[in-house]
C-alpha positions in Angstrom: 0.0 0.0 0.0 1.5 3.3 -1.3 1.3 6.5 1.7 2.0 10.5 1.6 4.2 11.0 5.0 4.6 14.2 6.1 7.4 14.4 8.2 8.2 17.0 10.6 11.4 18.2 8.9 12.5 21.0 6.6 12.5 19.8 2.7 15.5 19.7 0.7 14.2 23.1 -1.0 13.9 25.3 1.8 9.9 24.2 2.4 9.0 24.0 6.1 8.1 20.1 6.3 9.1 17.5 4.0 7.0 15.1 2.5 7.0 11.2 1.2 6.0 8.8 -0.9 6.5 5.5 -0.2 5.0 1.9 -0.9 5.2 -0.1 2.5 4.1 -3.9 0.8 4.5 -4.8 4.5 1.0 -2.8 5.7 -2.3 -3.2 4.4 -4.1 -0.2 5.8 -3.2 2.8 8.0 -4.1 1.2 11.1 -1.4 -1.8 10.3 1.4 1.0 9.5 0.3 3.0 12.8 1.2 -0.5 14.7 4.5 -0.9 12.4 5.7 2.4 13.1 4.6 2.8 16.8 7.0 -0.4 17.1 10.1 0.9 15.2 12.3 3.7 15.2 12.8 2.8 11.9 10.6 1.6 8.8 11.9 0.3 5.5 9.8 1.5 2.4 9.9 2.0 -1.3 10.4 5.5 -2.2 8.8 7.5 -5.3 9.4 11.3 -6.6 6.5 13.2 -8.5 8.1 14.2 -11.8 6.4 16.7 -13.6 6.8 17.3 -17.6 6.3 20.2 -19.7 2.9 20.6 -20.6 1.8 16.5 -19.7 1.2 15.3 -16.4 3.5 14.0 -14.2 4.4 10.8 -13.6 5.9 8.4 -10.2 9.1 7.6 -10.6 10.6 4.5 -8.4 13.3 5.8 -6.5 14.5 2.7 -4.5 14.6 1.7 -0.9 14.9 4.4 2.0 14.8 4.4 6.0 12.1 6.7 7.4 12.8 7.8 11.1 9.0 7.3 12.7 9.8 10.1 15.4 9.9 12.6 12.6 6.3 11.6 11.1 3.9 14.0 11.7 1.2 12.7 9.4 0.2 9.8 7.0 -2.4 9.3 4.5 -2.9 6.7 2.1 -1.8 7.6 -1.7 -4.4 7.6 -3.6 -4.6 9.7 -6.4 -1.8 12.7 -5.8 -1.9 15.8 -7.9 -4.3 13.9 -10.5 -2.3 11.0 -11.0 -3.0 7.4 -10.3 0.2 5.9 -8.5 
């Protein structure tokens, strides 16, 4: 199941929080990742940047594995349909 983290960080691009998209295969809904990351310190996930293109939507773009520190999380949603795009 793919979710939008919002973590409770500055973003690479001066933005005041940082956000995530990530695909955790491990969890099935939100309340099995609020178990999995009340557990951990730290989740593994498979990451994915929005790419935008000139004049054509965007698209997902797989960006492999990443660490996600769950005292940094400051909210999750499931991804659905971001910015118009199916992911």
């Amino acid at each position: 199941m793919r979710f939008l983290f919002t973590m409770n960080m500055p973003a690479n691009k001066g933005g005041p929080v940082h956000q995530i998209i990530a695909e955790m295969n491990q969890c099935t809904s939100l309340g099995s990742l609020c178990l999995l990351i009340n557990e951990r310190n730290f989740v593994m996930a498979e990451e994915y940047y929005y790419v935008r293109h000139r004049d054509e939507p965007g698209e997902y773009v797989y960006q492999g594995l990443i660490l996600i520190n769950t005292e940094h999380i400051g909210k999750v949603k499931e991804a659905k349909d971001l910015k118009g795009v199916n992911i």
